[in-house]
C-alpha positions as a printed Julia matrix, in Angstrom:
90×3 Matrix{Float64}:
 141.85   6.0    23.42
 141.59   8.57   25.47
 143.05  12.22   25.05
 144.43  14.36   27.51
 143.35  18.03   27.27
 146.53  21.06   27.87
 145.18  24.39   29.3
 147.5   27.31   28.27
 147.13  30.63   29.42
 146.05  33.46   26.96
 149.29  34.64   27.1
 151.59  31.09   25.78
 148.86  29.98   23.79
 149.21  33.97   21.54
 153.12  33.19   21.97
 152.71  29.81   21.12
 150.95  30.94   17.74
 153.37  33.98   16.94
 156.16  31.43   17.32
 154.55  28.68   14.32
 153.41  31.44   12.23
 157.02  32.67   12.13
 158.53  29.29   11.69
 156.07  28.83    8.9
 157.14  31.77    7.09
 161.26  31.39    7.63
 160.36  27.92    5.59
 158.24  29.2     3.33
 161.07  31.95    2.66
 163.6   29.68    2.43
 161.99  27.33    0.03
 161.08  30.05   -2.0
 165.01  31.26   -2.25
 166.14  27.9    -3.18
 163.25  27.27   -5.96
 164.02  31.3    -7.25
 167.69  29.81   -8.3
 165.52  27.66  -11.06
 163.31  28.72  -13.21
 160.16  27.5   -13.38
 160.42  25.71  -17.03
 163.94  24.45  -17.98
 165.63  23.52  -21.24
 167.78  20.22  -21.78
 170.94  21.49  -19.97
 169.39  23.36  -17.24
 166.94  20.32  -16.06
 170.28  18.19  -15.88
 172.06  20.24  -13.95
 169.13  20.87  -12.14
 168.47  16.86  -11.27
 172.47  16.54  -10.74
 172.81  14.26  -13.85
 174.22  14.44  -17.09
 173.34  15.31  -20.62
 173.28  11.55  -21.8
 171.4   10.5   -18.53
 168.53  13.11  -19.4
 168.43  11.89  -22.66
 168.13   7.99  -21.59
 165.6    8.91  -19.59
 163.67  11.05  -22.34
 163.7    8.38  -24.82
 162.38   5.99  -22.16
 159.66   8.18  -21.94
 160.63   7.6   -18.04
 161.0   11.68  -16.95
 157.94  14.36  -17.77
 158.47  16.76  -20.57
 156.89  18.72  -23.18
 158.54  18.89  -26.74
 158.09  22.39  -28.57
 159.47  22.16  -32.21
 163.14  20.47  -31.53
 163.15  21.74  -28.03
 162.86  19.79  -24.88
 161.1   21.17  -21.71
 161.03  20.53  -18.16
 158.93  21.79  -15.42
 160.41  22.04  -11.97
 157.49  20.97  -10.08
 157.06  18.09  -12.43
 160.99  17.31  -12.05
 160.75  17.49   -8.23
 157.77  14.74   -8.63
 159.18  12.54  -10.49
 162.67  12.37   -8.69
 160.51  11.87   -5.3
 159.41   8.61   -6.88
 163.04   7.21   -7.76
């Protein structure tokens, strides 16, 4: 297969960049307002609101061992990273 080869002028190809780079960082922004609503390690109530379920679902899926947690002492908790993981297998 063959691939065709675009010639730019200095001039698009440095507008070209400044435009990605800035749509880069408006995501990165963005995803960095929505994650800063969360903290980074949740308790019990907090990861269930965060994965839009309830108290008894979390719970289910705790003593199926099916969702990633740590136990400290009596308490339950949840990273968000790990949360985001395991929902984008379900």
């Amino acid at each position: 297969m063959q691939q065709a080869e675009i010639k730019l002028s200095p001039e698009l190809e440095n507008t070209l960049k400044v435009a990605i780079q800035n749509a880069a960082q408006k995501i990165a922004d963005n995803s960095a307002k929505v994650n800063s609503k969360w903290p980074e390690y949740m308790n019990k109530g907090t990861a269930a609101k965060y994965l839009g379920i309830s108290n008894n679902t979390l719970s289910e899926w705790i003593s199926s061992d099916s969702v990633p947690f740590k136990k400290i002492g009596r308490s339950y908790r949840f990273n968000r990273n790990d949360l985001d993981k395991f929902m984008a297998t379900k």
